[in-house]
C-alpha positions as CSV (number, residue, x, y, z in Angstrom):
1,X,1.7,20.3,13.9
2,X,1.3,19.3,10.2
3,X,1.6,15.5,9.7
4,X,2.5,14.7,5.7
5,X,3.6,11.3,6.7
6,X,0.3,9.3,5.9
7,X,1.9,6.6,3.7
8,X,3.5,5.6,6.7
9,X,0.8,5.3,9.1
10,X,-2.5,7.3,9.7
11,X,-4.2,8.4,13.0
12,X,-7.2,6.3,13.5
13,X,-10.1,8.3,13.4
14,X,-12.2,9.3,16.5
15,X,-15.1,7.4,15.4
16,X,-13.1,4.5,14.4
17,X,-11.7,4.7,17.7
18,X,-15.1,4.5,19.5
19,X,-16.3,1.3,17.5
20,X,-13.0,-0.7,18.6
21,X,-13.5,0.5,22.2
22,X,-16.9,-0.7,22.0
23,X,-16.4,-4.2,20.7
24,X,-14.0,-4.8,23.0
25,X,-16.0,-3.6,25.6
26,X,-19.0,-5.3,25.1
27,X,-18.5,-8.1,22.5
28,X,-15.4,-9.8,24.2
29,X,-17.1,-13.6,23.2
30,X,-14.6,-15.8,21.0
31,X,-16.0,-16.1,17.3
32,X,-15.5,-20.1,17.5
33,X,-17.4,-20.9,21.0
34,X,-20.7,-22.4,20.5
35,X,-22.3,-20.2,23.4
36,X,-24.2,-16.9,23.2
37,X,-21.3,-14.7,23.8
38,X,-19.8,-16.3,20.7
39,X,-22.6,-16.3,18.7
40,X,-22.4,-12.2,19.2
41,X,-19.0,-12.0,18.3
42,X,-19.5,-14.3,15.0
43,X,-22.2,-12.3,13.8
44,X,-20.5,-9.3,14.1
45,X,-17.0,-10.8,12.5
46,X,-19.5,-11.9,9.6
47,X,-21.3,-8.2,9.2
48,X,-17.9,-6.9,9.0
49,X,-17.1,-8.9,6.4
50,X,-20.0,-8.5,5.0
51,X,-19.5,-4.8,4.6
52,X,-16.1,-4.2,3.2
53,X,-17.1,-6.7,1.2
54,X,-19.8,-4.9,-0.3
55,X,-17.7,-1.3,-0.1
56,X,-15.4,-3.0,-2.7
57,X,-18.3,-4.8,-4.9
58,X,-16.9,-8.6,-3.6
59,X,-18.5,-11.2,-2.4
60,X,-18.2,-11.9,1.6
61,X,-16.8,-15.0,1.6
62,X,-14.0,-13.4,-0.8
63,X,-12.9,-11.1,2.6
64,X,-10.7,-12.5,4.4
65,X,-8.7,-11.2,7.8
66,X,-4.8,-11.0,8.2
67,X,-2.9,-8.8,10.5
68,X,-1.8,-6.2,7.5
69,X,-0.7,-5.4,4.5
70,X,2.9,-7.3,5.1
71,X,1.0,-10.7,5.9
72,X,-1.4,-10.1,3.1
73,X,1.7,-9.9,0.5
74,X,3.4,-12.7,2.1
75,X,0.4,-15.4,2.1
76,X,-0.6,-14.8,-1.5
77,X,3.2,-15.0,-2.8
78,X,3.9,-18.0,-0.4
79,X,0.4,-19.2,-0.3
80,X,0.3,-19.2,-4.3
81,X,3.9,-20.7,-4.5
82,X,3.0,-23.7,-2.3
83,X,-0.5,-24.4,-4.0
84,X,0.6,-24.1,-7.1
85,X,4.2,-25.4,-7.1
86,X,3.0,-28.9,-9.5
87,X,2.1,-26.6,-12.2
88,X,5.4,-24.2,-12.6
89,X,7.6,-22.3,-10.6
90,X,8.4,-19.2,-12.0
91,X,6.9,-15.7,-10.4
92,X,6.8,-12.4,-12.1
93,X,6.6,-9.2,-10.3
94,X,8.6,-5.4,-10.7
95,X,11.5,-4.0,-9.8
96,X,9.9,-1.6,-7.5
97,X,7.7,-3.7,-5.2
98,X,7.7,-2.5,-1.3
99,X,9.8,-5.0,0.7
100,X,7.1,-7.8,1.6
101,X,6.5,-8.6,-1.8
102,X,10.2,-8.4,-2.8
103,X,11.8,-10.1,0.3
104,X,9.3,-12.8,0.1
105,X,10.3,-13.5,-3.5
106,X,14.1,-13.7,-2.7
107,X,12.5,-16.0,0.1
108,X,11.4,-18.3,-2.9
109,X,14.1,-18.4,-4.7
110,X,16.2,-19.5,-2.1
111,X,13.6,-22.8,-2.5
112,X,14.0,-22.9,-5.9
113,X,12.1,-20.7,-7.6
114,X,12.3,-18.4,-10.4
115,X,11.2,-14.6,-10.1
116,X,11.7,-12.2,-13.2
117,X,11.6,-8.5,-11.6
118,X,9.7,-6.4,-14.3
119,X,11.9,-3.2,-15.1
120,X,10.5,0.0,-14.9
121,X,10.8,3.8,-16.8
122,X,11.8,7.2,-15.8
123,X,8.4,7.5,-14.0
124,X,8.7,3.5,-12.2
125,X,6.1,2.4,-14.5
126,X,6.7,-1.0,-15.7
127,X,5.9,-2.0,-20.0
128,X,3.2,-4.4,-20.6
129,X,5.7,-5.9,-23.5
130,X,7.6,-6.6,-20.8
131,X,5.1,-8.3,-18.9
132,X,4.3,-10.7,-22.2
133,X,8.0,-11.5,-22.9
134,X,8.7,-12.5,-19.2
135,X,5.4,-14.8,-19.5
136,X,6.2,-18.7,-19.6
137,X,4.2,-21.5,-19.4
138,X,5.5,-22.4,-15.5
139,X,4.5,-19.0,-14.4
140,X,2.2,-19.0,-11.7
141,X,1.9,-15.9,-10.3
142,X,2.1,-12.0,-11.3
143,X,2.2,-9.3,-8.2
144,X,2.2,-5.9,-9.2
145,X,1.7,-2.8,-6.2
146,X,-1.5,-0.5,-7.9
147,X,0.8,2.6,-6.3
148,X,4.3,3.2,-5.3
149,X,4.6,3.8,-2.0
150,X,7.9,5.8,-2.3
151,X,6.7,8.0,-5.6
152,X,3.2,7.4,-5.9
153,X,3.2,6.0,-9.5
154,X,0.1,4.1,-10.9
155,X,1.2,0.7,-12.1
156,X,-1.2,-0.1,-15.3
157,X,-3.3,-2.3,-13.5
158,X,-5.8,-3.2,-16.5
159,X,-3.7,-3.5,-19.0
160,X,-1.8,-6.1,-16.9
161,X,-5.6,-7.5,-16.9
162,X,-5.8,-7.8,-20.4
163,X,-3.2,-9.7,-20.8
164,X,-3.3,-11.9,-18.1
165,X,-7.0,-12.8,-19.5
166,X,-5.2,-14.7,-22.2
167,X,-3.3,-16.9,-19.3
168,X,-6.7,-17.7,-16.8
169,X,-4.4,-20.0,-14.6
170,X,-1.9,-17.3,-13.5
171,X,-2.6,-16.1,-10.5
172,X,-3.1,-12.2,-10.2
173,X,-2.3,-10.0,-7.3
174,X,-2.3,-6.6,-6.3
175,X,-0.8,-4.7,-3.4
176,X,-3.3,-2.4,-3.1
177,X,-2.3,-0.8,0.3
178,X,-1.6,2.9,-0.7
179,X,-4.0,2.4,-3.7
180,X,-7.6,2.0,-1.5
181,X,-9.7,5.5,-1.1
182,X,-7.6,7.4,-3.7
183,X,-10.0,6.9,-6.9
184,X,-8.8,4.4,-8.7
185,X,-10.9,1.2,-7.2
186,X,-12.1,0.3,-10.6
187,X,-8.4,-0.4,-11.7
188,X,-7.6,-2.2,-8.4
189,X,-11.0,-4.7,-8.4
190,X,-10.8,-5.0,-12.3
191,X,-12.4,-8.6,-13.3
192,X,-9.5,-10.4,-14.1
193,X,-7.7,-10.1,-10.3
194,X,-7.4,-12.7,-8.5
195,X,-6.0,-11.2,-4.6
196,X,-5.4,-7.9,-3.7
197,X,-4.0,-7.1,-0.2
198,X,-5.2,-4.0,2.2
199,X,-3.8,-2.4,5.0
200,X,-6.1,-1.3,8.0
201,X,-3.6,1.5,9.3
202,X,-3.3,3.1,6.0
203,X,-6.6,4.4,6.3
204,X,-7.6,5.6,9.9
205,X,-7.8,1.7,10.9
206,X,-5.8,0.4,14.4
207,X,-2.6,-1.2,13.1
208,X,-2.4,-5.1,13.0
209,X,-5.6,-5.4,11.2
210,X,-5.8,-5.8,7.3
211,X,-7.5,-8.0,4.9
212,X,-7.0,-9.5,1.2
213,X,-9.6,-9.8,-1.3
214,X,-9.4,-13.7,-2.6
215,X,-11.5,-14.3,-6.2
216,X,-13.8,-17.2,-5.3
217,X,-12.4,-20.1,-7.2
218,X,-8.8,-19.2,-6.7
219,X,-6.8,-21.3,-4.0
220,X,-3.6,-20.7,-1.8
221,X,-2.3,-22.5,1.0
222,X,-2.7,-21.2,4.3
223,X,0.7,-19.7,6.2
224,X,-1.2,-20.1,9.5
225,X,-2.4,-23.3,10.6
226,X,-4.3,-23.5,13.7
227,X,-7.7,-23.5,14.8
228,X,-9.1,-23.2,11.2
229,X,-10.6,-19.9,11.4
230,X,-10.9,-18.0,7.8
231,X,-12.4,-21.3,6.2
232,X,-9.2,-22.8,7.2
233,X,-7.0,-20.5,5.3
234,X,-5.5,-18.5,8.3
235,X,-6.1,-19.5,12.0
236,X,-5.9,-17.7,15.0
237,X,-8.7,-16.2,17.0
238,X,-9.9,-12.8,15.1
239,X,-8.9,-9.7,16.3
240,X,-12.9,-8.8,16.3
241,X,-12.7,-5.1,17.8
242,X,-10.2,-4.4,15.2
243,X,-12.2,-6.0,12.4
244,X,-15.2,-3.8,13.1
245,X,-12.9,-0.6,13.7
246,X,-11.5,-1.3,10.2
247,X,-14.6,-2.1,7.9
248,X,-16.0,1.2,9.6
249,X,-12.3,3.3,8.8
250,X,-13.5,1.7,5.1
251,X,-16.6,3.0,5.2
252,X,-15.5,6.3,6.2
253,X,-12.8,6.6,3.6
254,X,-15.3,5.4,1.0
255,X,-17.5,8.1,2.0
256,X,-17.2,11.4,-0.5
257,X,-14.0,9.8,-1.9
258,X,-14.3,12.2,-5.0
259,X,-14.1,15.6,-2.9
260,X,-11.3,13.8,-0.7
261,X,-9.3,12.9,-3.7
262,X,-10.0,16.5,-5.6
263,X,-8.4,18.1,-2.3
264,X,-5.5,15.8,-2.1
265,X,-4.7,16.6,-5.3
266,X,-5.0,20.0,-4.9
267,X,-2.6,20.3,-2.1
268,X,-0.4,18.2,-3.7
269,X,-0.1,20.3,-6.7
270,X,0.1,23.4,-4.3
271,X,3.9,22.6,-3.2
272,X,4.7,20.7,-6.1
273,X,4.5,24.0,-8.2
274,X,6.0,26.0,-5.6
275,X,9.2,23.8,-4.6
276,X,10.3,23.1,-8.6
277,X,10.7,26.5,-8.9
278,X,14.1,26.1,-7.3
279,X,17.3,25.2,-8.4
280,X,18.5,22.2,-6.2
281,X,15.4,20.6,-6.2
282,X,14.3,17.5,-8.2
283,X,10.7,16.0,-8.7
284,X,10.6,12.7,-9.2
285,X,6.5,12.3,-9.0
286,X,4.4,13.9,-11.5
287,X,0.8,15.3,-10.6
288,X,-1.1,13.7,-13.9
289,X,-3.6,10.9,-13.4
290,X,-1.2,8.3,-14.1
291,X,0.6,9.4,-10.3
292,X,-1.9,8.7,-7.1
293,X,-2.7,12.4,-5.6
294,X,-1.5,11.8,-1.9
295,X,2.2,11.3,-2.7
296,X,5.1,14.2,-3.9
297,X,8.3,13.0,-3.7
298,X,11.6,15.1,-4.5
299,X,15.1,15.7,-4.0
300,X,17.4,18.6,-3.1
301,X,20.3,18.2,-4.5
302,X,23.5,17.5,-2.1
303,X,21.6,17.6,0.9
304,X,21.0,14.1,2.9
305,X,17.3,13.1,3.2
306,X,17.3,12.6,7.2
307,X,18.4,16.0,7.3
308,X,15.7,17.5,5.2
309,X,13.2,15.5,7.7
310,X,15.0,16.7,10.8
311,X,15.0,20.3,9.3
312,X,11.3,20.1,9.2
313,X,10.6,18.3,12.1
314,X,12.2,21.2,13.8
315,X,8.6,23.0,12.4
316,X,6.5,20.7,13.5
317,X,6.5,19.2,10.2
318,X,6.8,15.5,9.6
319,X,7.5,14.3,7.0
320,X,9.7,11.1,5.3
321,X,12.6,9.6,3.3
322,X,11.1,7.5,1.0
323,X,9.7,3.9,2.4
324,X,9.0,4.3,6.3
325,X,10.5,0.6,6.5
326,X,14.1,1.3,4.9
327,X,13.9,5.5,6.6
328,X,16.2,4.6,9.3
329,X,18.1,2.4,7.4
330,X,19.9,5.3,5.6
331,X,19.3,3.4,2.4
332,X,19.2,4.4,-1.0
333,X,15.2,4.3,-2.6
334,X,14.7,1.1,-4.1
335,X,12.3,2.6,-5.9
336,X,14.4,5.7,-7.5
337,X,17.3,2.1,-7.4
338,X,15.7,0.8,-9.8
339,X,14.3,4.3,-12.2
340,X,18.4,4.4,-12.3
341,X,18.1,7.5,-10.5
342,X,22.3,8.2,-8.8
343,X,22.6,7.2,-5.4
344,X,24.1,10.7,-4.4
345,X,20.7,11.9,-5.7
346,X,18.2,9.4,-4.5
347,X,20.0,9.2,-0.6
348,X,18.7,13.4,-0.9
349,X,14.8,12.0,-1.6
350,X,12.0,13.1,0.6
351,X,8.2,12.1,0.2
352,X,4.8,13.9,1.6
353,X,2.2,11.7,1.5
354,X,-0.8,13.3,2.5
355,X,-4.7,12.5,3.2
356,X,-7.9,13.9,3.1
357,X,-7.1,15.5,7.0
358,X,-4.7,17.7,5.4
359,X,-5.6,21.2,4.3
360,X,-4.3,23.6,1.6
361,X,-3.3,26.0,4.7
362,X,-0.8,23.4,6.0
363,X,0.3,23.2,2.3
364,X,0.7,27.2,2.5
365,X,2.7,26.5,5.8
366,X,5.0,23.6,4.2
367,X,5.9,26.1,1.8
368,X,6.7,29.1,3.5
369,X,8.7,26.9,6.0
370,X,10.7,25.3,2.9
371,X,11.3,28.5,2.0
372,X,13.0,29.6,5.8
373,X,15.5,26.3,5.1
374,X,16.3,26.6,1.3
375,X,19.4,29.0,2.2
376,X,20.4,27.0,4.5
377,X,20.0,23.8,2.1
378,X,22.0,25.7,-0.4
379,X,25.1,25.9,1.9
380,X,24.7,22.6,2.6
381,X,24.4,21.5,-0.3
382,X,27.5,23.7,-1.7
């Protein structure tokens, strides 16, 4: 089995595994209970924190637990709209945003709010003249994903930075949650950002576990009110077995990131070269630096994408249309929507997305395997 669907979700790791069955095991105490079963639990909730906080060169009280990348997007646009609703309502974010930053927008302006979707080029890259035009003086917020998750492109994350250094009182947020562990951390924790969001299952982490980074200083309202865990910012007891799981998947991922970046790339480019070689099939990401090197997406022409995925599946080779969240919707790609890519085109995308588990071998096997179909892709197609 060869499993080229990592964007959507990763396997958790054996030894990731281990550490949640462990905690939960033998650390069941409540992080909030005064007693000694608590104080275990807390300490371990706070050396958690501690170390993804020092994997990513924060602070620890700038770690803070959600359940995922889709709650992480949602509090800081929500969070940000409701703390900072006296000084402007106006949001700026691109046209090619993954659903919980785009939904939650349309969300806001259902409450009155303004949003200004950045446009983006041939490559879904947005234009930092764009950015400075849509500026006002009500705008409190600019989101802005460091990597497509349907084509893999790298938004330009510092020179978003630059500008925003000019306007100190915007708040500025990353979705980070296909960007962690694929070498570009010094663009994602540049020193202007304010929150950046993270995804535990992206990277060999259980699901329902996630975290955003939060600049100390910087304030949003909480979306969960409770108990007052999180320095009041989100309550509800803390999934602790799944908190030490993650920060060890971090540490892990962290862990020789060069040589597991090098080999992504390197598969990547392996079937990228080999499938545009043929007629019917489009690229629409690039291998360069400017693309992250876990994601190839392309087309063949005429031919849905479900029944390229099927077609392979039949290998024992998964892979994806597009966004995981809108695959089954038999949806066009927002993404390759909004690069004005045809519909009859963009229904016919597929994406690999790949991680440092695959092997050039598998990319061999993908290759020689799209090879067995393309005849039959061609009648289709005809």
């Amino acid at each position: 089995m060869i499993y080229f669907d990592n964007s959507a979700t990763t396997k958790a790791d054996p030894e990731v595994v281990s550490t949640y069955d462990t905690v939960s095991q033998q650390v069941w105490g409540n992080p909030s209970s005064l007693h000694q079963f608590g104080e275990q639990a807390f300490n371990l909730l706070e050396q958690s924190r501690k170390q993804i906080a020092d994997l990513l060169g924060a602070s620890q009280s700038e770690i803070l637990f959600t359940s995922g990348g889709t709650e992480g997007d949602n509090w800081v646009v929500k969070g940000t709209a409701i703390e900072k609703r006296q000084f402007g309502k106006h949001l700026i974010t691109t046209a090619v945003e993954h659903p919980a930053i785009h939904n939650s927008m349309e969300q806001l302006k259902q409450l009155g709010y303004d949003v200004t979707y950045l446009p983006v080029d041939k490559h879904g890259r947005i234009s930092v003249d764009d950015l400075k035009a849509a500026i006002r003086p009500t705008t409190i917020l600019v989101s802005v994903m460091a990597v497509n998750n349907e084509i893999g492109t790298i938004q330009p994350l510092k020179e978003v930075a630059e500008v925003l250094k000019n306007y100190p009182k915007i708040h500025y947020h990353i979705d980070a949650v296909q960007g962690i562990g694929k070498g570009i951390q010094d663009l994602i924790m540049n020193d202007r950002v304010d929150f950046v969001t993270f995804s535990g299952h992206k990277f060999h982490a259980p699901r329902g576990i996630g975290f955003i980074y939060a600049r100390r200083g910087r304030k949003i309202a909480p979306l969960m009110t409770g108990g007052g865990q999180e320095r009041n910012l989100r309550s509800g007891t803390e999934n602790l077995p799944a908190i030490a799981a993650m920060a060890k998947a971090l540490r892990l991922l962290l862990t020789d990131e060069d040589q597991k970046v090098a080999l992504e790339r390197q598969i990547k480019q392996r079937i990228f070269d080999h499938v545009k070689q043929f007629p019917l099939v489009t690229t629409f990401s690039e291998t360069g630096a400017d693309f992250a090197p876990h994601i190839l997406c392309f087309a063949i022409q005429g031919v849905r994408g479900e029944t390229i995925v099927h077609a392979f599946e039949e290998h024992d080779i998964y892979i994806s249309t597009t966004s995981a969240c809108s695959s089954k919707k038999h949806v066009a790609s927002s993404t390759l929507t909004a690069m004005h890519i045809p519909e009859n085109l963009s229904t016919s995308a597929i994406r690999i997305s790949l991680d440092d588990h695959n092997t050039l071998a598998e990319a061999d096997q993908f290759n020689q395997v799209f090879d067995q179909l393309y005849d039959k892709f061609k009648v289709l197609s005809a």
